[in-house]
N, C-alpha and C positions, 0 to 999 in steps of 0.2 A: 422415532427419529427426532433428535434433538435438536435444538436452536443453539448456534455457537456466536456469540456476542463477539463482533471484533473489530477492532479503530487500524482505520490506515494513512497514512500522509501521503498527499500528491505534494509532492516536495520540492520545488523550484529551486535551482542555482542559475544564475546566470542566462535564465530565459529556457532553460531546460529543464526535465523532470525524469525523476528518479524510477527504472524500475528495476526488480529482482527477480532474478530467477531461481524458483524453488530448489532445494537440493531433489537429484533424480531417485534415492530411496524415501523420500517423505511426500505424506500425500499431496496431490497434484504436483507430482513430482518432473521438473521442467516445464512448466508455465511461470510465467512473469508475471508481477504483481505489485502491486503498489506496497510498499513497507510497511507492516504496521505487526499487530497481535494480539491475541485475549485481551479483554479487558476482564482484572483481575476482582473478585469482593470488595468492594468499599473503595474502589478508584474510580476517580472519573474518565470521563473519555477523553482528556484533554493529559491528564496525570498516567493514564498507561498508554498512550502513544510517546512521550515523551520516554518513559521508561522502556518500551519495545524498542523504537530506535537507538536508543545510547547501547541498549545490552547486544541486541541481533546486528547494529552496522556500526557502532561505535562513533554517532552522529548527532550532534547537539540541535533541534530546532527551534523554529517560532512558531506558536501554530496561530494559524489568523481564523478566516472563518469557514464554520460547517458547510461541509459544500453540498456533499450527499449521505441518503441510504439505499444500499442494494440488498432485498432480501431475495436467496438464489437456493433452488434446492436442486444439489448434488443426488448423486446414487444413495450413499449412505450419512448424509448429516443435511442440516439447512445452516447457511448460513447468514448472519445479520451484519451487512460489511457498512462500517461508520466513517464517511471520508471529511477531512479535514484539508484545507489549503496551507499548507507550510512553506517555509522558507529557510535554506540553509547554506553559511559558509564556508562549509564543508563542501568538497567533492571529492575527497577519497573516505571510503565507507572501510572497513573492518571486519569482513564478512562471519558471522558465527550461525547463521540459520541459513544461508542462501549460495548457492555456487560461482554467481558473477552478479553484478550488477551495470548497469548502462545511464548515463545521461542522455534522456532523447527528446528533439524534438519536439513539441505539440502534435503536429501534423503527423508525424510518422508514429503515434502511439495504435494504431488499429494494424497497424505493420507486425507488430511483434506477437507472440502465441500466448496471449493474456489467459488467464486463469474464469470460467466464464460469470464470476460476481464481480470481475473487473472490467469488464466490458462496457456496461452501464457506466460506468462513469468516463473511460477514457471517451465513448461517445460523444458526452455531454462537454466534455473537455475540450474535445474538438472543435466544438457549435458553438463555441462561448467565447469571448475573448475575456480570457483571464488572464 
């Protein structure tokens, strides 16, 4: 079982944060999740978040700082989830990986059917005033 390297943005507009929900034939398919995706050979993790968002939502951001790591082992993969604090003037996304997407709350982020190596962080989200 392999380690999947992957950056994601908690991504604030307007005092809200961005989640998505997986399309329903791809793995973990309907679970919500913070945006993000591989990090590809020779990028860093600041250079392909910024690329997974523009391609997957069609959304330009800031990224500020490292917030967290979530290492989480699934049935069949491990994954290594890399969260970043963003900031964006966008709030309509361009969906090309995800079926809907939602602005929510802080508080109401353990509401929603999170993906479970996104769990740790909306936690932590929670307990924090960020």
């Amino acid at each position: 079982m392999g380690t999947i390297r992957v950056v994601c943005g908690v991504i604030f507009n307007e005092g809200r944060i961005l989640l998505c929900r997986r399309k329903p034939e791809k793995s973990l398919g309907g679970y919500w999740e913070f945006p993000g995706g591989k990090i590809e050979v020779g990028e860093t993790e600041e250079e392909s978040l910024v690329r997974e968002l523009q391609e997957e939502l069609g959304i330009k951001v800031d990224i500020g700082k490292y917030f967290k790591t979530v290492v989480h082992n699934y049935d069949t993969f491990t994954i290594e989830l890399v969260a970043y604090i963003c900031r964006s003037e966008q709030s309509v996304c361009v969906l090309t990986d995800h079926d809907e997407y939602k602005w929510v709350e802080k508080s109401e982020l353990l509401n929603w059917k999170l993906a479970a190596a996104d769990i740790p962080i909306a936690k932590e989200l929670c307990s924090m005033d960020v």
